[in-house]
BABAVO-328339 format. One line per field, with one value per residue: x negated, y, z negated of N, C-alpha, C, O in turn. Coordinates in Angstrom, 1 decimal. Each point is the difference from the previous one (the first is absolute). Layout:
residues N
n.east c(X	...)
n.north c(Y	...)
n.up c(Z	...)
ca.east c(X	...)
ca.north c(Y	...)
ca.up c(Z	...)
c.east c(X	...)
c.north c(Y	...)
c.up c(Z	...)
o.east c(X	...)
o.north c(Y	...)
o.up c(Z	...)
END
This chain:
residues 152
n.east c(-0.8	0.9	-0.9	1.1	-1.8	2.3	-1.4	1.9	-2.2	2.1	1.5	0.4	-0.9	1.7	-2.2	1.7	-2.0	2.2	-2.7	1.2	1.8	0.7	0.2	2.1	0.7	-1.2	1.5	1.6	-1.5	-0.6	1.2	0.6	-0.5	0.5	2.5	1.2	-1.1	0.8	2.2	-0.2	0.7	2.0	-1.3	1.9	-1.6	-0.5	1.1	2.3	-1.0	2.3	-0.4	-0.9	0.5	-1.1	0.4	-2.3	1.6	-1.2	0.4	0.8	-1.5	-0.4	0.7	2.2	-0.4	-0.8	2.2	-1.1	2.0	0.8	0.2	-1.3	2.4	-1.4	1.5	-0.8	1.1	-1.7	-2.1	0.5	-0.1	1.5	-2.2	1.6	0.2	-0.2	1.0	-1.7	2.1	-1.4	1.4	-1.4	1.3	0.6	0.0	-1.7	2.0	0.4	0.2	1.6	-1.9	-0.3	0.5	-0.3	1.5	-1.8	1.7	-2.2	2.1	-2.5	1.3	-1.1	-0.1	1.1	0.0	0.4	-1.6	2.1	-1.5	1.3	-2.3	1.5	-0.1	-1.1	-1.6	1.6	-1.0	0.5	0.7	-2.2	1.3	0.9	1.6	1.1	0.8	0.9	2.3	1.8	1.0	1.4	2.7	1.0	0.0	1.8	1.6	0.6	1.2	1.8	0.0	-0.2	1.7	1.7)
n.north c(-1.2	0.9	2.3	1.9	0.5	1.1	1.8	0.5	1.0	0.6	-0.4	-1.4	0.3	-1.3	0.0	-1.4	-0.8	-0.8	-1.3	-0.9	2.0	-0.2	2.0	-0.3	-1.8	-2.1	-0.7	-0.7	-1.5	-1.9	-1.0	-1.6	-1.6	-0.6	-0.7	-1.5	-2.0	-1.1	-1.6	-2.0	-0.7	-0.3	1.4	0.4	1.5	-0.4	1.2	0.1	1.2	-0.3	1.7	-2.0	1.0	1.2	2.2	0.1	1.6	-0.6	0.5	0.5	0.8	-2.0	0.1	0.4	-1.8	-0.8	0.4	-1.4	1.6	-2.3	-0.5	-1.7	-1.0	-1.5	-0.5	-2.0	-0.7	0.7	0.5	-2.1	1.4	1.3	-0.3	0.7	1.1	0.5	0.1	0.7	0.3	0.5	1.3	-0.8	-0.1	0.9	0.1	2.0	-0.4	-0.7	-0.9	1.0	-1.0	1.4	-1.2	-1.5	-1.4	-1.5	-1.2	-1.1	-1.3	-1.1	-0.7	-0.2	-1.2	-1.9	1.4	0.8	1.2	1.2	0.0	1.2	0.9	-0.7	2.0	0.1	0.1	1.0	1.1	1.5	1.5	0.4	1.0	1.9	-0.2	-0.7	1.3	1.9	-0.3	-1.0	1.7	1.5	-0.2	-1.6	1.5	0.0	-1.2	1.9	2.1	0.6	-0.5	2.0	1.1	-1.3)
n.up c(0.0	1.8	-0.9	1.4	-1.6	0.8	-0.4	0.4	0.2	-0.8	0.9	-1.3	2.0	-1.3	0.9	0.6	0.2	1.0	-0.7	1.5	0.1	-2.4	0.1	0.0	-0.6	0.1	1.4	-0.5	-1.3	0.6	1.2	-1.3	0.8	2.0	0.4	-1.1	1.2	1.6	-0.9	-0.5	1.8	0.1	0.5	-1.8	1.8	-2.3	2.0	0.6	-1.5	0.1	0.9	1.2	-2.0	2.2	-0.6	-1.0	0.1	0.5	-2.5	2.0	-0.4	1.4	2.6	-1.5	-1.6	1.7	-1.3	-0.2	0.4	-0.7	2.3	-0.4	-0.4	-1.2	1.2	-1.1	1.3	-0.5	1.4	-0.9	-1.8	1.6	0.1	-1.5	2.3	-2.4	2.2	-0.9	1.1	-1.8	-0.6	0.2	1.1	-2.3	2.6	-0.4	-0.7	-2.2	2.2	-1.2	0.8	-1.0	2.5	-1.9	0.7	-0.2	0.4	-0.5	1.4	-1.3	1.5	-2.2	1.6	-1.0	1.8	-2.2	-0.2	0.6	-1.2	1.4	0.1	-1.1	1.2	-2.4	-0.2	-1.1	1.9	-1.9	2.1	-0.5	-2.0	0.5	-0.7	1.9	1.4	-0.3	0.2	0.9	1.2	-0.4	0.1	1.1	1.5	-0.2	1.5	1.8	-0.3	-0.3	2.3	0.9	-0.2	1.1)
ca.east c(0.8	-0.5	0.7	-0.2	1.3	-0.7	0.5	0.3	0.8	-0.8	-0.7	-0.7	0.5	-1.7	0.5	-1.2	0.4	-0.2	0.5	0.5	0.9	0.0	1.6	0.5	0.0	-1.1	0.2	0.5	-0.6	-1.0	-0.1	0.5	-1.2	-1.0	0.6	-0.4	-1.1	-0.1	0.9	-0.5	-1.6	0.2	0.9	-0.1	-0.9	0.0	-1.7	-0.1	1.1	0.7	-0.3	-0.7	-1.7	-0.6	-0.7	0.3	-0.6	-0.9	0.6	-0.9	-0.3	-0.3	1.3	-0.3	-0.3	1.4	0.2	0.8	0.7	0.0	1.2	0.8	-0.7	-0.5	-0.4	-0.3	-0.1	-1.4	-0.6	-0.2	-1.5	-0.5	-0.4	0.2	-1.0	0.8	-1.0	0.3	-0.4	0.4	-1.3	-0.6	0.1	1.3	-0.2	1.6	0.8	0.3	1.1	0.5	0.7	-1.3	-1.0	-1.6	-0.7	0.7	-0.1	0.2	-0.3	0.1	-0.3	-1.1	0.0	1.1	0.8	1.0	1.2	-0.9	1.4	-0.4	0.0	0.1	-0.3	1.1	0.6	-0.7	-0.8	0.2	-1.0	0.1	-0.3	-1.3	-0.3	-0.4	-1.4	-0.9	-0.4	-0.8	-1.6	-0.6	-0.9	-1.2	-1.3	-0.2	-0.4	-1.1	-0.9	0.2	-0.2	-1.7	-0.8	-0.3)
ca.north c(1.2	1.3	0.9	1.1	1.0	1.3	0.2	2.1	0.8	1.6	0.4	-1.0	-0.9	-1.0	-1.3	-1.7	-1.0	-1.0	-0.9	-1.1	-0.4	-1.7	0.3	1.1	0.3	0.6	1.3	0.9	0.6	0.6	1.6	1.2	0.0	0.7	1.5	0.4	0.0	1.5	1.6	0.8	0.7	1.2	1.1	1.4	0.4	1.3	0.4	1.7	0.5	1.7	1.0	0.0	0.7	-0.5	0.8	1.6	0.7	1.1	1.4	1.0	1.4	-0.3	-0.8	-1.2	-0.7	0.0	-1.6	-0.8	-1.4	-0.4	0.6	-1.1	-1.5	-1.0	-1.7	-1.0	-1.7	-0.3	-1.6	0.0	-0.3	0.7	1.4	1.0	0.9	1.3	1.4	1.1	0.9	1.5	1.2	0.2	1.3	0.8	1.4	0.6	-0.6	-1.2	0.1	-1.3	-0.5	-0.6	-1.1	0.4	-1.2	-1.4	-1.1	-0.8	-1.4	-1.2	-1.4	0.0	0.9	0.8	0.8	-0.2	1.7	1.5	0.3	1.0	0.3	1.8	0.8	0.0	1.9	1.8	0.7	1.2	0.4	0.8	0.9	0.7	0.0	-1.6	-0.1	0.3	-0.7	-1.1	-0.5	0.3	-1.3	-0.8	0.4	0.2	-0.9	-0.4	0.8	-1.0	-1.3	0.8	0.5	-0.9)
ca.up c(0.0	-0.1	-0.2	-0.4	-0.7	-0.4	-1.1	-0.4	-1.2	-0.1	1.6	0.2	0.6	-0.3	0.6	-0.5	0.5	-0.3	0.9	-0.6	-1.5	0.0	-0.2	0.9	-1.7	-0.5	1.0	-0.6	-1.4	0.6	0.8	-0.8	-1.0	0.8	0.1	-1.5	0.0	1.3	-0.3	-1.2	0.2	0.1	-1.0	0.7	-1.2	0.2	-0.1	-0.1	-0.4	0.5	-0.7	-0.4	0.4	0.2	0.0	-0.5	0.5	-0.8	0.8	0.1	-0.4	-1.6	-0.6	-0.2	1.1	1.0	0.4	1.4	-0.7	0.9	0.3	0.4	-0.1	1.1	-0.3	1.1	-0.3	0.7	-0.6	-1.4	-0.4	0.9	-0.9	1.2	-0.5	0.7	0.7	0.1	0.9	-0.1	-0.1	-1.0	-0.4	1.5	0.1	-0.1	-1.3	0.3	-0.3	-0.3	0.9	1.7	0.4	-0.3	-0.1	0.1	-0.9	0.5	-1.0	1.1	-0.3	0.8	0.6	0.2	-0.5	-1.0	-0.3	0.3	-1.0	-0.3	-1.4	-0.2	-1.0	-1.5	-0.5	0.7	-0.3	0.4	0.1	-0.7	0.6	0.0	-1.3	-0.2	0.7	-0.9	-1.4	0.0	0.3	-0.9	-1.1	0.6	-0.2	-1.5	-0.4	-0.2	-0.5	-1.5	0.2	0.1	-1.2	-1.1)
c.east c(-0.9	0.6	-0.6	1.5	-0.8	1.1	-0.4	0.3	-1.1	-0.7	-1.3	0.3	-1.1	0.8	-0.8	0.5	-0.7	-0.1	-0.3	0.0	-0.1	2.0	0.5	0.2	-1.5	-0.9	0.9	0.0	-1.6	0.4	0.7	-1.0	-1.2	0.3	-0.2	-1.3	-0.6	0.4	-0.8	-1.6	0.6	1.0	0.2	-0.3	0.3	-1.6	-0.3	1.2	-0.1	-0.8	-1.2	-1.3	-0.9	-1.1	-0.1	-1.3	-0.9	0.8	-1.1	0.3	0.1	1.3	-0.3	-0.1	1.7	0.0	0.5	0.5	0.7	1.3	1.0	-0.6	0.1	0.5	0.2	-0.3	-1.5	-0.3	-0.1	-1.8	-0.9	-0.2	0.3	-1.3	0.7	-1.1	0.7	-1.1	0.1	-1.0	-1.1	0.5	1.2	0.4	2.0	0.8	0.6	1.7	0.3	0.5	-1.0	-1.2	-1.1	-0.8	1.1	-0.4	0.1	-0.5	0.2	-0.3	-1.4	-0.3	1.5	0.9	0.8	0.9	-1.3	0.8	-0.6	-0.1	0.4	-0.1	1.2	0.1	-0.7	-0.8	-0.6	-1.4	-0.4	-0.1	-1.3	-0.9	-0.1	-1.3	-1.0	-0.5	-0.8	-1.7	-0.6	-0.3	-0.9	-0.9	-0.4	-0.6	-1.3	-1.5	-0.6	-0.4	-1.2	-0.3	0.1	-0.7)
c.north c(1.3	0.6	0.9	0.8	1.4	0.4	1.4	0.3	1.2	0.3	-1.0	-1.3	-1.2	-1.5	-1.1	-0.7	-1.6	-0.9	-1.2	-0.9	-1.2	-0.1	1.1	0.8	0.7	1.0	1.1	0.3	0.7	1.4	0.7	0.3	0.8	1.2	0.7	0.7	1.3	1.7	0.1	0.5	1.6	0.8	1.2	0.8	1.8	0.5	1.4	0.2	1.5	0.5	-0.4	0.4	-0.8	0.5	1.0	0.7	1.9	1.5	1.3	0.9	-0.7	-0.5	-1.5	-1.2	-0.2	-1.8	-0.1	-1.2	-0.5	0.7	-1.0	-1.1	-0.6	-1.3	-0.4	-1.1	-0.4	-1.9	0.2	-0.6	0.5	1.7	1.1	1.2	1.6	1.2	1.3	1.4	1.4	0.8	0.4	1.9	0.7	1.5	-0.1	0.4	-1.4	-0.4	-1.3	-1.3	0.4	-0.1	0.2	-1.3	-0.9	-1.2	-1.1	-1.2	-0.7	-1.2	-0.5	1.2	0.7	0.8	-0.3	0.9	1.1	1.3	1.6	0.6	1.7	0.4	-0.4	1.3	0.7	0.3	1.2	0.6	0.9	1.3	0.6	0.2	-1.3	-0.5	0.4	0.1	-1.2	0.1	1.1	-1.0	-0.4	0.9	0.3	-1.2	-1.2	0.7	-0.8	-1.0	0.2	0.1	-1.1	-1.1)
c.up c(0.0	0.3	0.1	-0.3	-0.5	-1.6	-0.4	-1.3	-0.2	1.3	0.3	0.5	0.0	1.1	-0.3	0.5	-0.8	0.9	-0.8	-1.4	0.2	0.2	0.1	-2.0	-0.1	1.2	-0.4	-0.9	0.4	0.8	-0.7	-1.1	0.6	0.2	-1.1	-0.6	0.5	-0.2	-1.3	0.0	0.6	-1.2	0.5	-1.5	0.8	0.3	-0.3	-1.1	0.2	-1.3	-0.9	0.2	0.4	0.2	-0.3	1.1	-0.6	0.6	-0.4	-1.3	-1.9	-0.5	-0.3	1.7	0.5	0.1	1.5	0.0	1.8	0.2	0.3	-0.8	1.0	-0.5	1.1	0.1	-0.4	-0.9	-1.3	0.4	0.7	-0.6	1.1	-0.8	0.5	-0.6	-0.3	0.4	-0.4	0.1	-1.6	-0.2	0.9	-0.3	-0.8	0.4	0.7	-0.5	-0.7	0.5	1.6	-0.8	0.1	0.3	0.4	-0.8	1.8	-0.9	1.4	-0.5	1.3	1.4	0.8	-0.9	-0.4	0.0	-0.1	-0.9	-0.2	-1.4	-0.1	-1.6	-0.5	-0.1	1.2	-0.8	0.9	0.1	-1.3	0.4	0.1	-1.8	-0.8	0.7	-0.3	-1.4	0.4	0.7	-1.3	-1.3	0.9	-0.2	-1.5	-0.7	0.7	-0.2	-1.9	0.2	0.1	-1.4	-1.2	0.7)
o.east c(-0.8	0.9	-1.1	1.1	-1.2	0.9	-1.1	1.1	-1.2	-1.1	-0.7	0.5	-1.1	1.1	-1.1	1.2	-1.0	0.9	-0.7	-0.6	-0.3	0.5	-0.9	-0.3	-0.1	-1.0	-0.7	0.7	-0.2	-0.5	0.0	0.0	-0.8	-0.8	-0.6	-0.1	-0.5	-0.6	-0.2	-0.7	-1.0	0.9	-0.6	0.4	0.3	-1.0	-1.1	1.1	-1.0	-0.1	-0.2	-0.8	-0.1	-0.8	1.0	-1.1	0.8	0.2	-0.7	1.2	0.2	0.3	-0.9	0.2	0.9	-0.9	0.8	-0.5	-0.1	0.4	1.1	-1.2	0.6	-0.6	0.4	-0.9	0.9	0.7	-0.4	-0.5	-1.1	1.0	-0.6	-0.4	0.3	-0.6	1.2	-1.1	0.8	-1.1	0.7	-0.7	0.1	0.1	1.0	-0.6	0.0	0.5	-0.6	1.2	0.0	-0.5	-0.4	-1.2	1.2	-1.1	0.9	-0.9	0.8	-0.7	0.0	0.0	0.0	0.4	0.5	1.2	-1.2	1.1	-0.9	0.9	-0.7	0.0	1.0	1.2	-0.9	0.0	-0.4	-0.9	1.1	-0.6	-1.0	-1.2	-0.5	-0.8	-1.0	-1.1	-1.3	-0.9	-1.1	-1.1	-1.1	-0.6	-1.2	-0.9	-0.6	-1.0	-1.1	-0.4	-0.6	-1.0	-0.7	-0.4)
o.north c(0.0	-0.5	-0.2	0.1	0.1	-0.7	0.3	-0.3	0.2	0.3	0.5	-0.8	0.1	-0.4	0.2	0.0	-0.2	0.0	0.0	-1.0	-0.5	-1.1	0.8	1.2	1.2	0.6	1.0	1.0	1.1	1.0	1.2	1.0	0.6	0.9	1.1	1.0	0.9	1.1	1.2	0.5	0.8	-0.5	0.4	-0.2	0.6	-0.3	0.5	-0.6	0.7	-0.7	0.7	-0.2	-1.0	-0.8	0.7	-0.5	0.8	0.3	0.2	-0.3	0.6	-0.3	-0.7	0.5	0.3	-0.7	0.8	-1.1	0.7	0.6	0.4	0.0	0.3	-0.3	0.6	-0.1	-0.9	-0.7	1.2	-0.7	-0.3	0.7	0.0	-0.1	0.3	0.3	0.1	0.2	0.5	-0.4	0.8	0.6	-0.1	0.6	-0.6	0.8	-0.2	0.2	-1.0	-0.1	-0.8	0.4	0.8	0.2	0.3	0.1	0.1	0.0	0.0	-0.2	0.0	1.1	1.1	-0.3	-0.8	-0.3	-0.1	0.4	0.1	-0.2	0.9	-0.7	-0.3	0.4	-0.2	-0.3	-0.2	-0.3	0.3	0.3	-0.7	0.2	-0.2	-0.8	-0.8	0.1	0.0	-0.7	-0.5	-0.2	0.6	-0.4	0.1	0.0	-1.0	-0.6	-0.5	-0.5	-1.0	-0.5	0.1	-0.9)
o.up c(-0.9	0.7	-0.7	0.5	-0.4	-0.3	-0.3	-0.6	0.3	-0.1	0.9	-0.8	0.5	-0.1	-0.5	0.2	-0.6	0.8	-1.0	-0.5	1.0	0.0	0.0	-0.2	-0.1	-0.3	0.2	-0.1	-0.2	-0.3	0.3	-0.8	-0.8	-0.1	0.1	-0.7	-0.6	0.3	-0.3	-0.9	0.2	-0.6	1.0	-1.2	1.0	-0.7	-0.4	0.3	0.1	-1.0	-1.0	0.9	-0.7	0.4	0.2	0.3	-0.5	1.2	-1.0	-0.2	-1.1	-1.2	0.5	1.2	-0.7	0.6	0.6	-0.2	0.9	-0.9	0.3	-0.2	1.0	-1.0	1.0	-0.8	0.2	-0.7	-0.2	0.9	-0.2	-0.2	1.1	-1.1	1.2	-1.0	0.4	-0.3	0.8	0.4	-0.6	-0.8	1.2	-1.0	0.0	0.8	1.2	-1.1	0.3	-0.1	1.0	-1.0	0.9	-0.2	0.3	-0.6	0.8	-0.9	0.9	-0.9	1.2	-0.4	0.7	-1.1	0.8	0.1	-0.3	0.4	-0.8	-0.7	0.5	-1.0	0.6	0.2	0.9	-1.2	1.1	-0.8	-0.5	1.1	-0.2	0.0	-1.2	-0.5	0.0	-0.6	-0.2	-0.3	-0.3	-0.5	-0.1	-1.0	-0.3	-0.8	-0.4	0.1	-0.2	-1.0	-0.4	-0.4	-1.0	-0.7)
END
C-alpha cells in the first residue's frame, strides 16, 4: 500500500508520502503521523510587534535620545529551530524638527538569506527645532565645559 497525502494549517502546506505499508490501517497511521510530524515543525510567531522600540537615535542641541519604534507588527508562519536574524536600519543622529510618526529607519527580519518582513521604524514623539536662545545657551554651556575640561 502506498500513498501520497498533502496536509494545511496556518498557511503551510506539508506533503509525504508512503511506499509500501505492510496494510491500508498502518499506512494510514503512519501518514498521519508524518503529517503531524511535518505541520509541527511550523508556528506562527510574531517577529515585529507595533510600537516596539528598536532603536534610539541622538538629538541635536543636547536633546534627550529619540526612540524609534516599529510602525506595524509582523507575524508569520516560519520553521521551529531555524534563527531568524533582524536588521535594523537607521540613522545615528536627526536634523530638526521631527514629527511624530515619520520615517526614520526600517526593521528587516530574515530567515537565513531571505526576506521575512520589512517594517518601517518612526519617530515616538516630536521633536521641536529650539529657538534662538536655546541655541545658544547650548553651544555656550559646551564651551564652558570644555574650557573647564583644559583647566582640570
Amino acid at each position: 500500500w502506498s500513498e501520497v497525502a498533502a496536509a494545511r494549517r496556518s498557511g503551510v502546506v506539508v506533503y509525504a508520502t508512503l511506499i509500501g505499508a505492510p496494510s491500508r490501517a498502518s499506512r494510514n497511521a503512519d501518514l498521519a503521523e508524518l503529517l503531524s510530524f511535518g505541520l509541527a515543525r511550523y508556528r506562527l510567531a510574531t517577529l515585529v510587534r507595533r510600537g516596539q522600540a528598536l532603536a534610539t537615535v541622538e538629538v541635536p542641541y543636547g536633546g534627550r535620545p529619540l526612540a524609534l519604534v516599529a510602525e506595524r507588527g509582523v507575524r508569520q508562519v516560519v520553521r521551529v529551530g531555524r534563527p531568524l536574524k533582524e536588521r535594523v536600519v537607521a540613522p545615528l543622529a536627526v536634523s530638526l524638527p521631527v514629527r511624530r510618526g515619520e520615517r526614520l529607519g526600517e526593521v528587516r527580519v530574515y530567515d537565513r538569506r531571505r526576506l521575512l518582513a520589512r517594517v518601517p521604524l518612526v519617530a515616538a514623539r516630536s521633536v521641536s527645532r529650539p529657538d534662538l536662545l536655546g541655541r545658544v545657551g547650548y553651544y555656550a554651556e559646551r564651551t564652558v565645559r570644555h574650557i573647564w575640561s583644559w583647566i582640570s
